[in-house]
C-alpha positions in Angstrom: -42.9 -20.2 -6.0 -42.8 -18.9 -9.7 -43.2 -21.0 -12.4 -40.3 -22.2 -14.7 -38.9 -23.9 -17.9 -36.3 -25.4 -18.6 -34.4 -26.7 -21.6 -33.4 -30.4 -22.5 -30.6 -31.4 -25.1 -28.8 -34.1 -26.3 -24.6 -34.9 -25.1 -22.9 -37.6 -25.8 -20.0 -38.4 -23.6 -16.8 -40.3 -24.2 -14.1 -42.5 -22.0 -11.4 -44.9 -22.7 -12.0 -46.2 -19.0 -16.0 -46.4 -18.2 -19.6 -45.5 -19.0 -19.7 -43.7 -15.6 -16.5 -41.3 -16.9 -18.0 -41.2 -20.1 -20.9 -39.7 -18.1 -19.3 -37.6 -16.1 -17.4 -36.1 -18.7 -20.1 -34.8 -20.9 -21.9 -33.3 -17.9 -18.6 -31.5 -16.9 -18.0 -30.1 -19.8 -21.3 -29.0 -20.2 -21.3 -27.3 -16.6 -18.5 -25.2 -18.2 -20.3 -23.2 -20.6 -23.9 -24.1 -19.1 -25.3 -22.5 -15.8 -28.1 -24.2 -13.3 -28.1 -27.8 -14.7 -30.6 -29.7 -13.0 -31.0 -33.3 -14.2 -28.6 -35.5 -16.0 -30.2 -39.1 -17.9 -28.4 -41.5 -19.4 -30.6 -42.8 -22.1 -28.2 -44.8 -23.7 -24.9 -46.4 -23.3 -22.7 -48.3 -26.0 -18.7 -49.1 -27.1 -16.6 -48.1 -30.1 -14.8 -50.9 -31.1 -11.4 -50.8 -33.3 -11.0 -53.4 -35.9 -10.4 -56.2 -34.0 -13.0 -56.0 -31.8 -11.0 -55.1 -28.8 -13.1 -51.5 -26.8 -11.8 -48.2 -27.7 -13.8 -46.3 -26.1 -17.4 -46.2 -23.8 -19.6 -43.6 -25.0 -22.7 -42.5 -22.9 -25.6 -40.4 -24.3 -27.3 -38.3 -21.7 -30.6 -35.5 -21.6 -29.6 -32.8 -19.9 -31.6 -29.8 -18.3 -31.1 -26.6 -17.3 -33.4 -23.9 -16.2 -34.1 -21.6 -19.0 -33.3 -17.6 -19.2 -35.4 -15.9 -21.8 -36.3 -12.5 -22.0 
């Protein structure tokens, strides 16, 4: 088997229904532009609030990694 690398960033996902969508959602649209994703962590999970204090939305920040292409 040959050896590879791979490449970790950052997303941050949104959802006005759940974390888990919120999830999902960044790691869709990543899989759009991004080709052999291979692990998805959430690292950290939180709400946006409006003024009242009522949820807006569930945001979910994830490290994603994909195998790496260089020349």
């Amino acid at each position: 088997m040959a050896d590879s690398v791979y490449k970790v960033i950052e997303l941050i996902g949104t959802s006005s229904e759940s974390w888990e969508k919120a999830a999902a959602s960044a790691v869709s649209r990543a899989g759009e532009t991004l080709r052999d994703l291979r692990v998805a962590e959430v690292v950290q999970l939180d709400l946006q609030l409006d003024a009242q204090g009522k949820v807006e939305a569930y945001r979910a920040k994830l490290k994603v990694s994909f195998k790496f292409e260089g020349s």
